[in-house]
N, CA, C and O atoms as a printed pandas DataFrame, in Angstrom:
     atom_number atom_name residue_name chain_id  residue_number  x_coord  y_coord  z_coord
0              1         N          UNK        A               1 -119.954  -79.649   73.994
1              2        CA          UNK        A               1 -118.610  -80.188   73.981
2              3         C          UNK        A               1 -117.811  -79.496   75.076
3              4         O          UNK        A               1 -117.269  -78.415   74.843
4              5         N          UNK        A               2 -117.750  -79.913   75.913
5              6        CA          UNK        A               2 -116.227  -79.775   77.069
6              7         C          UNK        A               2 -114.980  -79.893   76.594
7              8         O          UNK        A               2 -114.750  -80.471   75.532
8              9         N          UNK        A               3 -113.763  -79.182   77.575
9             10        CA          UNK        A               3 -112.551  -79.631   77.407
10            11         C          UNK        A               3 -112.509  -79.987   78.141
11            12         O          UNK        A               3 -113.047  -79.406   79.084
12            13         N          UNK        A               4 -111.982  -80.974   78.310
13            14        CA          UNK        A               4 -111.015  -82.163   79.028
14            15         C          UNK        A               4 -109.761  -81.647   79.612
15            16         O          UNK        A               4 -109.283  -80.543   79.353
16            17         N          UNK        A               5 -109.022  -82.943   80.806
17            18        CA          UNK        A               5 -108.049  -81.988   81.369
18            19         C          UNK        A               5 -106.468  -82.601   79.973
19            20         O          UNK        A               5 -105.248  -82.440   80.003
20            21         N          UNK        A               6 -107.006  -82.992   79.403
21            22        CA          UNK        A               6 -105.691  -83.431   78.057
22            23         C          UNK        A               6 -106.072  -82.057   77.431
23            24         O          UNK        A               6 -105.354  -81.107   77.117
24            25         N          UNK        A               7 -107.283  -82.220   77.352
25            26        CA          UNK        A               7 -107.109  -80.305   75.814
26            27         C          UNK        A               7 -106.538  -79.533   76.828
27            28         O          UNK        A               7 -105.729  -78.719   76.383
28            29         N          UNK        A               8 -106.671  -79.515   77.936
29            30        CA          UNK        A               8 -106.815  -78.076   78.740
30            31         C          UNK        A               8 -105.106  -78.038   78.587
31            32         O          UNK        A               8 -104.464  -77.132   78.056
32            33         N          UNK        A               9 -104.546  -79.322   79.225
33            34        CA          UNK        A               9 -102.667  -79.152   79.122
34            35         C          UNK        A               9 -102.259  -79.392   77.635
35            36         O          UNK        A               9 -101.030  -79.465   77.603
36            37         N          UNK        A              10 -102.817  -79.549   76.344
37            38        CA          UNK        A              10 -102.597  -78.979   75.562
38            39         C          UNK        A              10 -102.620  -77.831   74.899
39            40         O          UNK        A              10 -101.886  -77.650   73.928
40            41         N          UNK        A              11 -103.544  -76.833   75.385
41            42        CA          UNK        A              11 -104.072  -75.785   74.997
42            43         C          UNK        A              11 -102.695  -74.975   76.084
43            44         O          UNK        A              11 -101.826  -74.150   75.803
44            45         N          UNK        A              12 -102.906  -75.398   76.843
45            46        CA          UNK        A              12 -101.706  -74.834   78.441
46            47         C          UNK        A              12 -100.030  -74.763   77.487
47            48         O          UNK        A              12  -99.484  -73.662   77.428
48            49         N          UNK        A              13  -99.397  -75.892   76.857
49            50        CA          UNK        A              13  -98.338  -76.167   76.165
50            51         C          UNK        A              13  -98.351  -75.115   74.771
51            52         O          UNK        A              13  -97.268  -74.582   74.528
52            53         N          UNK        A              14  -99.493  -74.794   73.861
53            54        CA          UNK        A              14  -99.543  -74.533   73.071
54            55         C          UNK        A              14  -99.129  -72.752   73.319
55            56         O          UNK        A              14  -98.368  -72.016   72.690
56            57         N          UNK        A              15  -99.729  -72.582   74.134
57            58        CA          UNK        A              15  -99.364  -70.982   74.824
58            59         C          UNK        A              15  -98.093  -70.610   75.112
59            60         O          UNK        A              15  -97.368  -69.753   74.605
60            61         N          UNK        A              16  -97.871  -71.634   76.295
61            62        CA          UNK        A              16  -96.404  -71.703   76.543
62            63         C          UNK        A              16  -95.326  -71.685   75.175
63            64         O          UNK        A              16  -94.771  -70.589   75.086
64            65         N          UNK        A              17  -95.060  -72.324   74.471
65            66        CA          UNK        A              17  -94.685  -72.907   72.807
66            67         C          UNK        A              17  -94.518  -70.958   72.380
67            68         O          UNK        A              17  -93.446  -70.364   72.266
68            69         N          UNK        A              18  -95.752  -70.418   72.242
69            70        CA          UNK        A              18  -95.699  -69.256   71.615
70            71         C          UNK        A              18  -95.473  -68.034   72.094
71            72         O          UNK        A              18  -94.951  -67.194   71.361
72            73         N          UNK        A              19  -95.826  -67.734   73.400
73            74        CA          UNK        A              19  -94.966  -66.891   74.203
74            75         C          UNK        A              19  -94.085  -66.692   75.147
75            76         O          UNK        A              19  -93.732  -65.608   75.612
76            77         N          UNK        A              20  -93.587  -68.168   75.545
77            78        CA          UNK        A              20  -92.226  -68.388   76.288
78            79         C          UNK        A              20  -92.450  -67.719   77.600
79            80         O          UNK        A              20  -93.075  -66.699   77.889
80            81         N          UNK        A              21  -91.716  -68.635   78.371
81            82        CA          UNK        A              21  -91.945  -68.565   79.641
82            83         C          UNK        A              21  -92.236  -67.240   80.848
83            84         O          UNK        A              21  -92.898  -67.087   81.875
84            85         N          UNK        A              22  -91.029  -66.223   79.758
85            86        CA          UNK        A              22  -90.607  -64.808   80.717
86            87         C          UNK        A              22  -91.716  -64.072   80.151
87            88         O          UNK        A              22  -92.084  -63.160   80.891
88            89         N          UNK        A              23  -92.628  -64.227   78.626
89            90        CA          UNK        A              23  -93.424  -62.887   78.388
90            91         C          UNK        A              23  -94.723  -63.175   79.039
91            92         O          UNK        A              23  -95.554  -62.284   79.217
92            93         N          UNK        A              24  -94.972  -64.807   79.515
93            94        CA          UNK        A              24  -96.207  -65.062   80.244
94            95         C          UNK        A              24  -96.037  -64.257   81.788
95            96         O          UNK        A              24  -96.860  -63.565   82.386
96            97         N          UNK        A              25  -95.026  -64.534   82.058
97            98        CA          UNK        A              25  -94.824  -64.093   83.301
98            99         C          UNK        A              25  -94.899  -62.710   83.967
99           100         O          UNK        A              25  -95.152  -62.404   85.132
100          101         N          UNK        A              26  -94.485  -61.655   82.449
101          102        CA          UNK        A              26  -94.428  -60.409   82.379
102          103         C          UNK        A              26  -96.032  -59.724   82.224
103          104         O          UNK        A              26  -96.480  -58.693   82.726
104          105         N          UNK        A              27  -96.535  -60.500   81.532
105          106        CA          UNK        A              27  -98.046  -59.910   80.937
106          107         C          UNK        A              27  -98.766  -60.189   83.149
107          108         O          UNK        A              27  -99.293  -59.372   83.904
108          109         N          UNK        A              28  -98.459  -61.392   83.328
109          110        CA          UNK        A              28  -99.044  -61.751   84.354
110          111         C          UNK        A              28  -99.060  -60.149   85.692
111          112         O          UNK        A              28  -99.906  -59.460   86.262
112          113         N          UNK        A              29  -97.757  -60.240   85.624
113          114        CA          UNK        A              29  -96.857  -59.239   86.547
114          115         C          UNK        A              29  -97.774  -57.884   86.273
115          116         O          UNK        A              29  -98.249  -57.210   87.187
116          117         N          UNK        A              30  -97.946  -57.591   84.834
117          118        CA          UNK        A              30  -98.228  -55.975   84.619
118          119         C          UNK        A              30 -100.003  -56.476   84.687
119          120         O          UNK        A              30 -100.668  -55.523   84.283
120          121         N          UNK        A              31 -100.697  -57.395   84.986
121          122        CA          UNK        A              31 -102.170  -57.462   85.203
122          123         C          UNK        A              31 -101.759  -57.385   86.325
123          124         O          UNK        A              31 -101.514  -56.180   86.369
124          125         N          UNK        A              32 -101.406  -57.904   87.605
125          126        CA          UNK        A              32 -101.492  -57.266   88.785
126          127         C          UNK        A              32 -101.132  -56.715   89.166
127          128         O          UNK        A              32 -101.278  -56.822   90.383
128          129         N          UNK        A              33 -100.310  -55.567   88.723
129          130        CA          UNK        A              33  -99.865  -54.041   88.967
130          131         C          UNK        A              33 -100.913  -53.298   88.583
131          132         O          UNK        A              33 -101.145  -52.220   89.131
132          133         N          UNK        A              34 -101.916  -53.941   87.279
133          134        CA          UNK        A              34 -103.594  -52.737   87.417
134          135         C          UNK        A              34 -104.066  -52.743   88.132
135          136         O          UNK        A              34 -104.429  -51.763   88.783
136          137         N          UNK        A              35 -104.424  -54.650   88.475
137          138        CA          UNK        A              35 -105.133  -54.800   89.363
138          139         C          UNK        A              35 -105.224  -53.767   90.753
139          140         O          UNK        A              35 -106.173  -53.158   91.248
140          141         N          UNK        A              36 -103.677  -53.884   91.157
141          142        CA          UNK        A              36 -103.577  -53.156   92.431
142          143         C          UNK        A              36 -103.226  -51.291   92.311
143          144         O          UNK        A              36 -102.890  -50.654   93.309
144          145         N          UNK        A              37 -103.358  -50.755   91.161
145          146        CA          UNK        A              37 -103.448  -49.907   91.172
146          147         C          UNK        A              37 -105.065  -49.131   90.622
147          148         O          UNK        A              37 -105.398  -47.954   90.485
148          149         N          UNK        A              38 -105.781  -50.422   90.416
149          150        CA          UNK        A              38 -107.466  -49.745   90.318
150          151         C          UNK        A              38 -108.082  -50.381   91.558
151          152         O          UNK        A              38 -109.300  -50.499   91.688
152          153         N          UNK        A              39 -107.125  -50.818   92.534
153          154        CA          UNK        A              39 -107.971  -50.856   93.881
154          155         C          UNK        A              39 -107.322  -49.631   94.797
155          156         O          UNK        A              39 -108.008  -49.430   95.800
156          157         N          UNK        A              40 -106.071  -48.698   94.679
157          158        CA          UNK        A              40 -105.639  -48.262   95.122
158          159         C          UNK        A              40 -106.521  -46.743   94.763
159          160         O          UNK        A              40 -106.839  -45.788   95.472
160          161         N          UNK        A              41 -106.746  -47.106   93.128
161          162        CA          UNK        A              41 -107.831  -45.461   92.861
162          163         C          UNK        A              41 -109.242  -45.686   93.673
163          164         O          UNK        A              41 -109.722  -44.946   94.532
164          165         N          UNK        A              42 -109.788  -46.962   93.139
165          166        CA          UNK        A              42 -110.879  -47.002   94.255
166          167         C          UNK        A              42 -111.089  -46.610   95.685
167          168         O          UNK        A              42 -112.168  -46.324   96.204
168          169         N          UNK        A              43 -109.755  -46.640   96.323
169          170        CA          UNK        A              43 -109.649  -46.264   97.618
170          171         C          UNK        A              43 -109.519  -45.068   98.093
171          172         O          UNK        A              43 -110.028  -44.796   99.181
172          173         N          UNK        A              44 -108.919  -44.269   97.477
173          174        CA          UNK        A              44 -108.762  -43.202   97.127
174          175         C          UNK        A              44 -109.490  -42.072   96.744
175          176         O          UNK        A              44 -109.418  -40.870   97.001
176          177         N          UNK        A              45 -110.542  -43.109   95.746
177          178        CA          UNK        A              45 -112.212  -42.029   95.856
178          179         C          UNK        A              45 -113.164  -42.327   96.958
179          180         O          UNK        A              45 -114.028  -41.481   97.189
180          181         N          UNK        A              46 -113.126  -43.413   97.670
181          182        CA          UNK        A              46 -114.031  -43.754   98.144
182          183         C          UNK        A              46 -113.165  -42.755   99.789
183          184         O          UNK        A              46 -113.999  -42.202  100.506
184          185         N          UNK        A              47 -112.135  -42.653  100.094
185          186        CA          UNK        A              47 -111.535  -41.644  101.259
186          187         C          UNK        A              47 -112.076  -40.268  100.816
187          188         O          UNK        A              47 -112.930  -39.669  101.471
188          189         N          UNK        A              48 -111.618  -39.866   99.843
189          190        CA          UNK        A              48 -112.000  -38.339   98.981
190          191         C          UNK        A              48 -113.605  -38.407   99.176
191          192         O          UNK        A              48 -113.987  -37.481   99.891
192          193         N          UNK        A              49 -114.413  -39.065   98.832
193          194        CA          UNK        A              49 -115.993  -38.749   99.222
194          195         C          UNK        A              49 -116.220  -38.929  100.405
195          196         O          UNK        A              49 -117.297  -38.513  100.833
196          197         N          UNK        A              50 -115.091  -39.747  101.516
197          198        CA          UNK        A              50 -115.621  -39.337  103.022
198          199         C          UNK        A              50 -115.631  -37.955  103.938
199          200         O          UNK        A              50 -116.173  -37.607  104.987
200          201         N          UNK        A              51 -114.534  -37.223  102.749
201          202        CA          UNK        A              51 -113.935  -36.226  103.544
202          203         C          UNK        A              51 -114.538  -35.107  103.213
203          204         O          UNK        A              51 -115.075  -34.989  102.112
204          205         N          UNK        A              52 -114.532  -34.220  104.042
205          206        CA          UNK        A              52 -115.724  -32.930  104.027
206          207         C          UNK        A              52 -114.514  -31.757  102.996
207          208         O          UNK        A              52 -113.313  -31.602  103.217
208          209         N          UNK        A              53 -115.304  -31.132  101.957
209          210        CA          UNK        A              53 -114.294  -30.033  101.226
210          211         C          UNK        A              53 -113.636  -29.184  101.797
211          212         O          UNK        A              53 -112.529  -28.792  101.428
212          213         N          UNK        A              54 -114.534  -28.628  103.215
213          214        CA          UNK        A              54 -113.558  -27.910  104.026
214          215         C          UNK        A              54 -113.733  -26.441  103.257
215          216         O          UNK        A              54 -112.616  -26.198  102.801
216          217         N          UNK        A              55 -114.159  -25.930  103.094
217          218        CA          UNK        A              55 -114.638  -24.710  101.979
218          219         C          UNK        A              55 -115.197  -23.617  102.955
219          220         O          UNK        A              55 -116.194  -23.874  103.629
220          221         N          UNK        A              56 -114.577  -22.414  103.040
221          222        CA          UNK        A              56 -115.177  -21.463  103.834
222          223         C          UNK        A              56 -116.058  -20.407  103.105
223          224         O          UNK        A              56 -115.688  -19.758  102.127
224          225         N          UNK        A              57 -117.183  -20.328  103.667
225          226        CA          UNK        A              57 -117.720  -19.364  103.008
226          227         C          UNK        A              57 -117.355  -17.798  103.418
227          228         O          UNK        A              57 -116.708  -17.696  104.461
228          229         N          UNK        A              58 -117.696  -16.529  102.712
229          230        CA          UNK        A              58 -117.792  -15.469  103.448
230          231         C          UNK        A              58 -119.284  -14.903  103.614
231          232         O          UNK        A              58 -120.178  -15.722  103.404
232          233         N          UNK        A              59 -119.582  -13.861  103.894
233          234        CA          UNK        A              59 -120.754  -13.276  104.588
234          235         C          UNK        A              59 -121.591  -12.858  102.654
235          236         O          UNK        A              59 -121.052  -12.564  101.587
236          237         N          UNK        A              60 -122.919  -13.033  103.017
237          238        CA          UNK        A              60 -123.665  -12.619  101.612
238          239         C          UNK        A              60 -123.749  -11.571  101.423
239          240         O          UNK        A              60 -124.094  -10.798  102.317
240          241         N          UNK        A              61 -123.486  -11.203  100.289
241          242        CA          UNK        A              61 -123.523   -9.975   99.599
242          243         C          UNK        A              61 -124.476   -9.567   98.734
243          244         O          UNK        A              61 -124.783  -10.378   97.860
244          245         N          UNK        A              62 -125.118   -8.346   98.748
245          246        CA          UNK        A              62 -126.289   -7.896   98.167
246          247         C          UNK        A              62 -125.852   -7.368   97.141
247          248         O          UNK        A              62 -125.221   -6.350   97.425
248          249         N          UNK        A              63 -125.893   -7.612   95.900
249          250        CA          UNK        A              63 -125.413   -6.925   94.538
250          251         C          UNK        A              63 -126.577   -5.986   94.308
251          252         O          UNK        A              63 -126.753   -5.943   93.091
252          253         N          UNK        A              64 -127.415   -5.246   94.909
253          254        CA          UNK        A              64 -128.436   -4.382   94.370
254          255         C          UNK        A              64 -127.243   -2.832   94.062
255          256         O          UNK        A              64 -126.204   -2.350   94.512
256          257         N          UNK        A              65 -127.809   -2.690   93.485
257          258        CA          UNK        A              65 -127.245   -0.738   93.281
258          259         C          UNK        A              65 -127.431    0.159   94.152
259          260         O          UNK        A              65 -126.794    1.212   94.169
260          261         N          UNK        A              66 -128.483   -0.208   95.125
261          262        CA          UNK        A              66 -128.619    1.184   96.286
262          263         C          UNK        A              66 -128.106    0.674   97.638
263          264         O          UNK        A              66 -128.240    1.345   98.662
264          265         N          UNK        A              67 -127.380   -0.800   97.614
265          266        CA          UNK        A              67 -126.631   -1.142   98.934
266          267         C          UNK        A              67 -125.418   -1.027   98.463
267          268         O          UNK        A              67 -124.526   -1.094   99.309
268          269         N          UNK        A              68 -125.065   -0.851   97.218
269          270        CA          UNK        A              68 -123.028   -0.999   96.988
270          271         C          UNK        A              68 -122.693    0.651   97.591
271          272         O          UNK        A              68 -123.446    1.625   97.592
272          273         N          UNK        A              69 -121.274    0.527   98.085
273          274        CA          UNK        A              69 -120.798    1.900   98.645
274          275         C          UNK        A              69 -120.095    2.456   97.247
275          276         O          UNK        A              69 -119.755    1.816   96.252
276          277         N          UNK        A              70 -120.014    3.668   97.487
277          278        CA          UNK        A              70 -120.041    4.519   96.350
278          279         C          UNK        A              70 -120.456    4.841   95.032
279          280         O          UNK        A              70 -120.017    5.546   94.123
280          281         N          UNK        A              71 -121.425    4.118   95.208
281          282        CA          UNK        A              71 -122.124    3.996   93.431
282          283         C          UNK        A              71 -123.602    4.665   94.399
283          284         O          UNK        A              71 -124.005    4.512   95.552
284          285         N          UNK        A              72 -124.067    5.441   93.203
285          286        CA          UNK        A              72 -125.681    5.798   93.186
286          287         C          UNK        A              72 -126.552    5.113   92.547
287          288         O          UNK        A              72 -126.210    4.341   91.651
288          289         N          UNK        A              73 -127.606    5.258   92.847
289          290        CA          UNK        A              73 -128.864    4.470   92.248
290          291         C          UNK        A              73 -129.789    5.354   91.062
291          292         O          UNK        A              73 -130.206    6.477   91.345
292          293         N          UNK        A              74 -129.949    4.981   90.263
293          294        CA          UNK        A              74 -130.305    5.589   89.479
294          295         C          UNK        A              74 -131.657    5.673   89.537
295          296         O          UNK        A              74 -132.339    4.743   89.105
296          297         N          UNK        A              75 -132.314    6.976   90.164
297          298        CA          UNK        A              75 -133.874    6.875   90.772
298          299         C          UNK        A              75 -134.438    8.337   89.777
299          300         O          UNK        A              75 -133.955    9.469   89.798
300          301         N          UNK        A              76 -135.432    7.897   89.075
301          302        CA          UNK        A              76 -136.801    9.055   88.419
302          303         C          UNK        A              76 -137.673    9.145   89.427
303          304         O          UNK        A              76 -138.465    8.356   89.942
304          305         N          UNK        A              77 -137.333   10.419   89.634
305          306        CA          UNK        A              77 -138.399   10.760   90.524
306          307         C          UNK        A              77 -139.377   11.479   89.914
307          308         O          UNK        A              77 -140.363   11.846   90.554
């Protein structure tokens, strides 16, 4: 069973009838304010994963006990 273009502008009237002209218009309005604000996050990650972190390292450090300065090593001889 299809609708037809009579159900379709009845089904169209019946909407209209129950949420009046300004709250169709409003619901409409705030779907494409997501819309364009989940293409705006999309864009946004997809710039953020082009861009390098930029993160400096410093020089490696040996945590052993007989390279730290002022500590001794605890050696049995």
């Amino acid at each position: 069973m299809s609708l037809g273009p009579w159900q379709l502008i009845i089904i169209a009237l019946v909407i209209l009838v129950l949420f009046g002209r300004g709250r169709i218009s409003e619901m409409m309005g705030d779907f494409g304010k997501g819309i364009k604000s989940f293409k705006q996050g999309m864009n946004e990650d997809e710039s953020a994963q082009a861009k390098p972190t930029g993160s400096i390292e410093g020089p490696a450090v040996d945590a052993s006990p007989e390279k730290q300065p002022g500590k001794t090593a605890d050696r049995t001889d």
